[in-house]
N, C-alpha and C positions, 0 to 999 in steps of 0.2 A: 760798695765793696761786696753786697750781698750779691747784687749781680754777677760780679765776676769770678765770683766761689761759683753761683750756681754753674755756669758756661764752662767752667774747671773741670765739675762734675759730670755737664752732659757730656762735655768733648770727652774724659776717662771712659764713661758708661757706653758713648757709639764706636769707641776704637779697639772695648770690648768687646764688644757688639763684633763686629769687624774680621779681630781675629776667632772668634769663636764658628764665626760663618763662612767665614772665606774659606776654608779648608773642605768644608761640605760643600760650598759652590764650585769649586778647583775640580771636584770629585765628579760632581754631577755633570759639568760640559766636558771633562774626560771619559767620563763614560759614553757620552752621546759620539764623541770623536773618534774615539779609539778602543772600545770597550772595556769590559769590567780588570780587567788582570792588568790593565796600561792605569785604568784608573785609579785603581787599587797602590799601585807606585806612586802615583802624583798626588792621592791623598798621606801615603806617611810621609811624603818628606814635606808639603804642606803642614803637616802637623806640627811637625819638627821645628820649620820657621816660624810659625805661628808661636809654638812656646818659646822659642828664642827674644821674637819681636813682643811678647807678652814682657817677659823679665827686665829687660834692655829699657822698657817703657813704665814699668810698676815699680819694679826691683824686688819683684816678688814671684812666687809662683800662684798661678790661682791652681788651689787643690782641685777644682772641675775638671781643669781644663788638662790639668797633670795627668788624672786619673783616665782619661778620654783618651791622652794620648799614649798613654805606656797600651793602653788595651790596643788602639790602631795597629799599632807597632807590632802588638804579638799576634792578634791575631789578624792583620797585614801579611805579615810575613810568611804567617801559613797558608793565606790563601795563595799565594803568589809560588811559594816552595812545593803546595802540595799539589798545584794549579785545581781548586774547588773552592768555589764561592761561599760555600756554608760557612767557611771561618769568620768572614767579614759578618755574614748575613747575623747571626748569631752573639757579634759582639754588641751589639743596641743592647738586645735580651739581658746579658751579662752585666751591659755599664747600668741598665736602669736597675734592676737586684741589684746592684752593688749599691747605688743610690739611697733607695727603698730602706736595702738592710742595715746600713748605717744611720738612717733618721730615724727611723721606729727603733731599732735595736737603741740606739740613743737615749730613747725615753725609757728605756726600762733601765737606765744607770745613771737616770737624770738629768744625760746630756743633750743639751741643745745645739746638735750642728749644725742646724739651719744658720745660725748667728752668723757662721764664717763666712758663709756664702753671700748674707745679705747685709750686714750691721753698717756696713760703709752706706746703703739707703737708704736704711731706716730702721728708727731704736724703736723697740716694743717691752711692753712688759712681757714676763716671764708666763704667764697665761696667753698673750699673744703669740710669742715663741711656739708655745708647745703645741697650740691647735693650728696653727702656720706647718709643724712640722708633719704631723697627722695628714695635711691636708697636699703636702707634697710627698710623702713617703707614697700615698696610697696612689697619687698620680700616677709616680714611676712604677710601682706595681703595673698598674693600669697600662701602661703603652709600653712593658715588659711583655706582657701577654697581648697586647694587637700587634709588638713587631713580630712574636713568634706567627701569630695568624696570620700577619700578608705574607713571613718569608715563605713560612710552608706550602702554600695556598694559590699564590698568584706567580707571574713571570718575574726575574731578575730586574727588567725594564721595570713594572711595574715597581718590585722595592723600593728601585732605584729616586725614581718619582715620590714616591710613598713620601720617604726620609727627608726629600726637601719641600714636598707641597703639602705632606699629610701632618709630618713630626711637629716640622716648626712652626704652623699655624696653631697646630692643637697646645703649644705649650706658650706660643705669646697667648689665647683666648684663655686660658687657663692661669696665666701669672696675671691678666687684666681682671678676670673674674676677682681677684685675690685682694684687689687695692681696696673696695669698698670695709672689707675688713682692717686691713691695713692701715687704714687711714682712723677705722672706730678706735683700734686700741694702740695708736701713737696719738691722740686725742686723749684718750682717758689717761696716760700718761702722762702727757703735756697739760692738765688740765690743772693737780694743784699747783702750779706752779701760776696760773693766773690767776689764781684766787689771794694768793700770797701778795 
C-alpha cells in the first residue's frame, strides 16, 4: 500500500513538474521559431492551459503557479500591445520580489508560507519552517537581481536561453542543496515518536 501512495505522489509531483515547465519550454522553441512577440503569445495562452490542466487535475489552484500566471498575462500583454520586450524581461524581477517579500515579510507576522508550498512533501517543525523560509526568501532575492543583470546586460537570445538553461538549473541545485537539511529536521520530528 505504501508503494502505491508513494507512485501517487511521484506521478502528482512530475505532472507538476510538467505543467510548471511546459509553458517555459512552449516559450523557448517559439522563440527559436518565430521570435520573441509570437513567443510571447504562445506562452500566455500556455499558461492559461496549464492552470486550467493544473485545477481539472488537483481541484485546486497552486498559489505559484496562479501568481506566475496573472503576472504573464499582464505583463504578456504589454509586451505584445506596447510591442517592447522589457515588459516580459522584467516580470522574473517582479514574480521573484514578489516571492522573496512574502516569505520574509511572513516572518515578521509569524507566518510560515513556505508550508503551502511544500507540506504535501514534507512535515517539519516550526524551526525547520522558518530557516527553510530565510533560506528561500533570500534565493529569490538572489535571482531577482541576476535576472535584472542578464536582462540589462546581455542579448534577448541570451535571456532567452538564461531562463531555461540558467534559471532552472540553478533552482533544482538549490532545492537539492536543501534536502540534507530537510531530511535533519523531519528526523528530529519523527524521532520522539520512535522512542515511544
Amino acid at each position: 500500500m505504501k508503494g502505491a501512495a508513494a507512485s501517487t505522489h511521484a506521478t502528482a509531483h512530475l505532472r507538476r513538474l510538467a505543467l510548471d515547465l511546459g509553458p517555459l519550454a512552449l516559450f523557448f522553441g517559439a522563440f527559436k521559431l518565430f521570435g520573441f512577440f509570437v513567443a510571447t503569445g504562445i506562452f500566455m495562452a500556455a499558461m492559461i492551459v496549464s492552470l486550467g490542466l493544473g485545477y481539472m487535475t488537483e481541484k485546486r489552484l497552486s498559489p505559484m503557479a496562479a501568481v506566475t500566471a496573472i503576472l504573464v498575462l499582464v505583463f504578456g500583454s504589454l509586451t505584445i500591445l506596447l510591442k517592447s520586450e522589457v515588459f516580459l524581461k522584467i516580470k522574473p524581477t517582479i514574480l521573484y520580489s514578489f516571492f522573496a517579500a512574502l516569505l520574509l515579510g511572513g516572518l515578521a507576522f509569524n507566518r510560515l508560507f513556505i508550508k503551502y508550498i511544500f507540506e504535501q512533501a514534507f512535515d517539519l517543525s516550526d524551526r525547520g519552517w522558518r530557516t527553510l523560509t530565510w533560506r528561500w526568501g533570500a534565493f529569490f532575492v538572489f535571482l531577482a537581481a541576476l535576472n535584472e543583470v542578464v536582462w540589462r546586460n546581455t542579448s534577448t537570445d541570451f535571456w532567452v536561453t538564461f531562463k531555461v538553461a540558467g534559471v532552472l538549473p540553478l533552482t533544482f541545485l538549490f532545492a537539492l542543496l536543501q534536502t540534507p537539511f530537510v531530511l535533519k529536521h523531519q528526523q528530529e520530528q519523527e524521532s520522539p515518536k520512535a522512542d515511544a
